[in-house]
C-alpha positions as CSV (number, residue, x, y, z in Angstrom):
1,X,26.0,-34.4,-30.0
2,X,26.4,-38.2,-29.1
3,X,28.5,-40.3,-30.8
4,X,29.3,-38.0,-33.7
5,X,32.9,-36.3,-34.5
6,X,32.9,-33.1,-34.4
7,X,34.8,-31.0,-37.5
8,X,35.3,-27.6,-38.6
9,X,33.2,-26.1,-40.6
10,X,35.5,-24.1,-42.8
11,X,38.6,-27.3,-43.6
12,X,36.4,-30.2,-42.2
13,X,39.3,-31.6,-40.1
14,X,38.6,-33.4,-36.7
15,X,41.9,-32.0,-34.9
16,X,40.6,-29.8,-32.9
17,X,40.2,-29.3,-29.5
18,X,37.8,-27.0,-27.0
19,X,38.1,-23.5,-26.4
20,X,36.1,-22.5,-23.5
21,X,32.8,-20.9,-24.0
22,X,31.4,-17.3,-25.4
23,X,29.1,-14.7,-23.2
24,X,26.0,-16.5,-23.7
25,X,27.4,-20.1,-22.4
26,X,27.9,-22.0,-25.7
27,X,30.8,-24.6,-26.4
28,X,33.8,-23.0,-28.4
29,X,36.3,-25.1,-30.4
30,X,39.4,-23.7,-32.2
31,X,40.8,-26.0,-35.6
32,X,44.8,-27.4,-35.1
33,X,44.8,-27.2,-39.2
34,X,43.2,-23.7,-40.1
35,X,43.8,-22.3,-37.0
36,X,39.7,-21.0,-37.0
37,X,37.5,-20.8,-33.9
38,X,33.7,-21.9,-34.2
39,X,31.0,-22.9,-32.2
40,X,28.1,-25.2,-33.2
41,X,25.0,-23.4,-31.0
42,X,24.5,-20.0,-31.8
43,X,21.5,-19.5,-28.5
44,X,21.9,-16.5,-26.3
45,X,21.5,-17.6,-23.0
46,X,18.1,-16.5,-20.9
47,X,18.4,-13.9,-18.4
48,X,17.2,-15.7,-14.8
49,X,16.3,-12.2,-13.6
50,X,14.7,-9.2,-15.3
51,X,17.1,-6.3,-13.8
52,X,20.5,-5.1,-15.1
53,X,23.3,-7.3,-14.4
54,X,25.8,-5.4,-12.3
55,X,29.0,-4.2,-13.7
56,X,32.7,-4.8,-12.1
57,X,33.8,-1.6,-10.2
58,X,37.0,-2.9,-10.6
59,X,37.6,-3.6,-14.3
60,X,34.5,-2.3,-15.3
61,X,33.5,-5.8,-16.8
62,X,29.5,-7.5,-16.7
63,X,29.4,-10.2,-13.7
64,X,28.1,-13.4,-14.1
65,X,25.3,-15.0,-11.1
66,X,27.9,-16.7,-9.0
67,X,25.1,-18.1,-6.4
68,X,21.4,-17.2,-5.7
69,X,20.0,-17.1,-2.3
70,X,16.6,-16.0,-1.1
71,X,16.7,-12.8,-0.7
72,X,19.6,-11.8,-2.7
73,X,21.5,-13.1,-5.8
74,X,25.5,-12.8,-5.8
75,X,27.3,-11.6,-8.6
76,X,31.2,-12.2,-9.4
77,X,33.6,-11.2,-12.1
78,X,35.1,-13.5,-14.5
79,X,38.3,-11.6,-14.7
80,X,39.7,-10.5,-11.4
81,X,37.0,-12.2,-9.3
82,X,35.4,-9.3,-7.5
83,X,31.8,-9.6,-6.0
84,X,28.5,-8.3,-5.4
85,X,25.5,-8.5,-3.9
86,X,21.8,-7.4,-5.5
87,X,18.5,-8.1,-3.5
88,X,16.2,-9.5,-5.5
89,X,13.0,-7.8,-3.9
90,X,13.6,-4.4,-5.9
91,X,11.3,-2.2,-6.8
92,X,9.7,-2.0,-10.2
93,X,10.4,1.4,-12.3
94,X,7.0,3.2,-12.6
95,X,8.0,5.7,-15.6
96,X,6.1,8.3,-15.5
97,X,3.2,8.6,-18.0
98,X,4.9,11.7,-20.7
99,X,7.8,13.2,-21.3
100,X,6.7,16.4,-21.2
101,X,4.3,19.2,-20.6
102,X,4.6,20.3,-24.0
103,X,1.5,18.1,-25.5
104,X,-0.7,19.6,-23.8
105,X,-3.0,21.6,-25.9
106,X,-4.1,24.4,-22.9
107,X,-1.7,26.1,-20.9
108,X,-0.7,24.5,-18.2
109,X,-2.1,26.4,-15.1
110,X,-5.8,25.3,-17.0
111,X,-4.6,21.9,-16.6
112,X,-3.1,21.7,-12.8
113,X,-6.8,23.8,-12.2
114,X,-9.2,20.9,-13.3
115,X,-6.1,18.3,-11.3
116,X,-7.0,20.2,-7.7
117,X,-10.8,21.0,-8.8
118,X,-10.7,17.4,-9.5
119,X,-9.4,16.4,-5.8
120,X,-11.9,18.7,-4.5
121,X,-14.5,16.1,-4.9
122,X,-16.1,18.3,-8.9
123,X,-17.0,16.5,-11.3
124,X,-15.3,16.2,-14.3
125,X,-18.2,18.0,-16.1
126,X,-18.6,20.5,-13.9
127,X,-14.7,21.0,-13.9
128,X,-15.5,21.3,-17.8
129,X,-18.3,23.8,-17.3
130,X,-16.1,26.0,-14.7
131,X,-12.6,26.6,-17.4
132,X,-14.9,27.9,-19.7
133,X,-12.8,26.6,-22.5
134,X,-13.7,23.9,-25.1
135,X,-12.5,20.7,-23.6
136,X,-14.2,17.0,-23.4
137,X,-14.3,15.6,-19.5
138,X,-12.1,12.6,-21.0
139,X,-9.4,14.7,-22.1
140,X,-9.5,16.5,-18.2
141,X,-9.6,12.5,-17.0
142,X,-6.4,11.8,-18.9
143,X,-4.8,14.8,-17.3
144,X,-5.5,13.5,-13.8
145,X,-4.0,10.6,-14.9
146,X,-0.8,11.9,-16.1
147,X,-0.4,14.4,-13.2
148,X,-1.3,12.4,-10.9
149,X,2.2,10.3,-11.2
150,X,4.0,13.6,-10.7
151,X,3.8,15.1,-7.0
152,X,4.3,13.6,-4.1
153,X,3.7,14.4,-0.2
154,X,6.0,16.3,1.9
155,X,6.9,14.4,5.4
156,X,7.8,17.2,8.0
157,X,10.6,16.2,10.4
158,X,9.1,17.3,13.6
159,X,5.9,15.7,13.1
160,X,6.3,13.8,17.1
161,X,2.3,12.9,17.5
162,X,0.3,11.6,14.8
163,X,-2.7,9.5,14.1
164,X,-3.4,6.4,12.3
165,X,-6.7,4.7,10.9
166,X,-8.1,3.1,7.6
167,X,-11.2,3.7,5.8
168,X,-13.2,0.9,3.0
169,X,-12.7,1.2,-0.4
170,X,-15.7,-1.1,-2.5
171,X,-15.1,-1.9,-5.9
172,X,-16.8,-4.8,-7.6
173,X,-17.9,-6.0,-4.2
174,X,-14.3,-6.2,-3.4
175,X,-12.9,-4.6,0.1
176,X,-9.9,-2.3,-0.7
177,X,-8.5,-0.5,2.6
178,X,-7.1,3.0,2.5
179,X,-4.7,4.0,5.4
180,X,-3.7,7.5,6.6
181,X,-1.2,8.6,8.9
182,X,-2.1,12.5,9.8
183,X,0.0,14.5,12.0
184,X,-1.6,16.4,15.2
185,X,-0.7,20.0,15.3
186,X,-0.7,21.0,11.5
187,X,-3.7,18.0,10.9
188,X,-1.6,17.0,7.6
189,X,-1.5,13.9,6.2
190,X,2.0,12.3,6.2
191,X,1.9,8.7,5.0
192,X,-0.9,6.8,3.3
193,X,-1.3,3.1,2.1
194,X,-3.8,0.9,0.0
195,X,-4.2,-2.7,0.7
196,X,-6.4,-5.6,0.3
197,X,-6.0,-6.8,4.0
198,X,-6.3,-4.9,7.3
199,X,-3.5,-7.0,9.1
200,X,0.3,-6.2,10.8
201,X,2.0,-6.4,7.4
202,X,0.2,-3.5,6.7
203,X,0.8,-1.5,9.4
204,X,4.5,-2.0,9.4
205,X,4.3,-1.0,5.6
206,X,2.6,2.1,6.6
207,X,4.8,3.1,9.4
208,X,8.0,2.3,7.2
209,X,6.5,5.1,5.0
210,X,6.5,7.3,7.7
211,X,9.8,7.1,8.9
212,X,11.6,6.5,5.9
213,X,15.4,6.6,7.2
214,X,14.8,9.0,10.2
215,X,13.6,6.7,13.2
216,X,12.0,9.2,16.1
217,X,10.6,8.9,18.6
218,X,7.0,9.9,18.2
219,X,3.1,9.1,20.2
220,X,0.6,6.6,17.7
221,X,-3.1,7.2,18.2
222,X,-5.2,5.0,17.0
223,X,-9.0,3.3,17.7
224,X,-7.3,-0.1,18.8
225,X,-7.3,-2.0,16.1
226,X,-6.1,-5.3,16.4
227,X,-3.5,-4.9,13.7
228,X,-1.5,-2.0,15.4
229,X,-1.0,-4.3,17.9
230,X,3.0,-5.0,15.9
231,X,3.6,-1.5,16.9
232,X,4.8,-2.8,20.0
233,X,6.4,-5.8,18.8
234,X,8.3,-3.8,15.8
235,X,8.9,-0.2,16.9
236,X,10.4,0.5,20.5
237,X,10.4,4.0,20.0
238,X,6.8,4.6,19.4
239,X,4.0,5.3,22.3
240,X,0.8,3.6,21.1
241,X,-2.5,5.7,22.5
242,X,-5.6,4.1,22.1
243,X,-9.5,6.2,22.2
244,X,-12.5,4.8,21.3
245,X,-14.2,4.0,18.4
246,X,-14.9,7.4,16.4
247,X,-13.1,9.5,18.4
248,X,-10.0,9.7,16.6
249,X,-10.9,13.1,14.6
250,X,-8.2,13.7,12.3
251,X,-8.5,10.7,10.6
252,X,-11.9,10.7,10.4
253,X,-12.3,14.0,9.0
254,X,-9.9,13.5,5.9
255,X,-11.7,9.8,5.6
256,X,-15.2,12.1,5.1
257,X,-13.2,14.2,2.7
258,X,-12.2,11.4,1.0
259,X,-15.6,9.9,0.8
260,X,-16.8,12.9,-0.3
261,X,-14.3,12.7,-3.6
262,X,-15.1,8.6,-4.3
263,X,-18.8,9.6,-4.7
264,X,-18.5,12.3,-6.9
265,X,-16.3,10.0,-9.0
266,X,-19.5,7.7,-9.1
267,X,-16.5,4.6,-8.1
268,X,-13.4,3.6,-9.7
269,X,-12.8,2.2,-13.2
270,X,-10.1,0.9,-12.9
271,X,-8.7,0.1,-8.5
272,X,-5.2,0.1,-10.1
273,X,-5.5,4.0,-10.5
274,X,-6.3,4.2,-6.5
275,X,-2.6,4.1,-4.9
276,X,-2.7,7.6,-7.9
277,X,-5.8,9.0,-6.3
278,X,-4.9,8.7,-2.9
279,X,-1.4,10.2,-3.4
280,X,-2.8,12.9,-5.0
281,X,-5.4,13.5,-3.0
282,X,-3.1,13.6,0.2
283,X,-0.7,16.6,-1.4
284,X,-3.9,18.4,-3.0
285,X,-5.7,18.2,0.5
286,X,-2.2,19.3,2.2
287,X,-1.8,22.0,0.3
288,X,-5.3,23.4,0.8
289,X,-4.3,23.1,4.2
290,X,-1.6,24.8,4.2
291,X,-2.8,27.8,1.9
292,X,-5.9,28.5,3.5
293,X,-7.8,26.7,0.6
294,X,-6.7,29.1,-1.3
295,X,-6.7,27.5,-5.3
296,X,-4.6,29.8,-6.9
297,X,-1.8,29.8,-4.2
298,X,-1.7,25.6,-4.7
299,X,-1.8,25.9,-8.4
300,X,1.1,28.3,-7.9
301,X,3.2,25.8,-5.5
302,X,2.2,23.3,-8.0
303,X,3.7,24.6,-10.8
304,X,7.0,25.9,-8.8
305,X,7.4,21.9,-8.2
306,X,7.2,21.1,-11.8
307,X,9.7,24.0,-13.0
308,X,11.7,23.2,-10.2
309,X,12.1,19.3,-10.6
């Protein structure tokens, strides 16, 4: 406020003086005569970043941004000065899409039949046709949907030899790539990835997948992309084997499965559902695997996950 006095609001008096500031950043003033604190700006401050302001482990009080770098923003406490650091590339929360189980209207071994009839490469009709109960083929969609947020893949820890390539995904004209990482002995697939690009980042983001926190030492075959060329460059503990063009069967016969499911599905609606469809295609294709395509058996491991989590 330029040249104007500022006075209380309660006694009107001009002797006062300023009192530091509140939690949002506004200008306090406390009254010599009535002895009242105010402020004249009531605005709560914006937030420069959407996640949760840290608390003090010390004192236990909020922290304020003390200096924000590139990569990471550092926090510090008003009171006894203790700090923090929080990257600022976190992940986003993906809640899942219900509470519960509870809304369903069928039981729920009907509904985790139609989710791996589904990932089978049926139809949704004839998934409808086959429960023999009296459902639409939207209501079985939304179940995908839902369940499909649920389960995810298994890595085993003495997978030492495994094999990498990427399949097309079209939609709208638009090339989507789908990458899988399937192990040699048990031919299960242990990391997947969906990108718009077939470059290095990509790779790296598919092998970081992979190892998670356990680094191994392990044998890479792949068709010699250009791309997994930054295996090399990134990864000292990894033997990269290269075979020609179509010979590297265990990705190419879970790419035909896979095909095989994106034409019954006539396409994709919607391509942001696809990172859900390939997740749960990998753990319903696993499990088939590993149960001798046995449905009942899956549906059973299915549901011992749900109870169980």
């Amino acid at each position: 406020m330029q040249n104007s006095v500022v006075s209380c609001p309660k006694c009107g008096s001009t002797n006062i003086y300023k009192n530091g500031h509140d939690k949002y950043g506004n200008q306090q003033y406390f009254c010599k005569d009535c002895k009242r604190t105010f402020r004249l700006v009531h605005s709560k401050k914006h937030k420069l970043f959407s996640f949760p302001y840290p608390k003090c482990p010390v004192c236990g009080k909020t922290m304020q941004i003390h200096k924000i770098k590139k990569a990471f923003v550092k926090f510090r406490c008003r009171s006894c000065h203790t700090r923090d650091e929080i990257p600022t590339n976190l992940p986003q929360f993906v809640p899942l899409p219900f509470d519960s189980f509870k809304f369903f209207r069928f039981p729920i071994f009907i509904v985790l039949k139609a989710f791996v009839l589904y990932f089978k490469a049926v139809s949704l009709r004839s998934i409808r046709d086959s429960l023999n109960i009296k459902v639409s083929h939207v209501a079985i969609y939304k179940w995908i949907l839902k369940l499909s947020c649920f389960f995810s893949i298994l890595v085993p820890v003495d997978a030492f030899k495994v094999h990498g390539d990427e399949t097309v995904v079209l939609f709208k004209s638009k090339k989507y790539y789908v990458w899988f990482l399937v192990e040699h002995d048990s031919n299960l697939i242990v990391a997947w990835h969906v990108s718009k690009y077939r470059d290095m980042g990509q790779v790296k983001i598919l092998l970081e997948k992979f190892f998670g926190n356990n680094e191994r030492t392990i044998e890479l075959i792949t068709d010699g992309l250009g791309a997994y060329g930054a295996v090399k460059i990134l990864y000292k503990n990894i033997n990269h084997i290269v075979v020609r063009l179509g010979q590297n069967n265990q990705c190419e016969s879970k790419f035909s499965l896979f095909q095989d499911f994106v034409r019954a599905k006539r396409g994709f609606k919607n391509i942001d559902n696809l990172p859900m469809y390939v997740n749960s295609f990998c753990v319903v294709r696993n499990l088939l695997k590993l149960n001798n395509n046995d449905i009942a058996r899956v549906i059973c491991v299915l549901l011992s996950s749900i109870t169980t989590s």
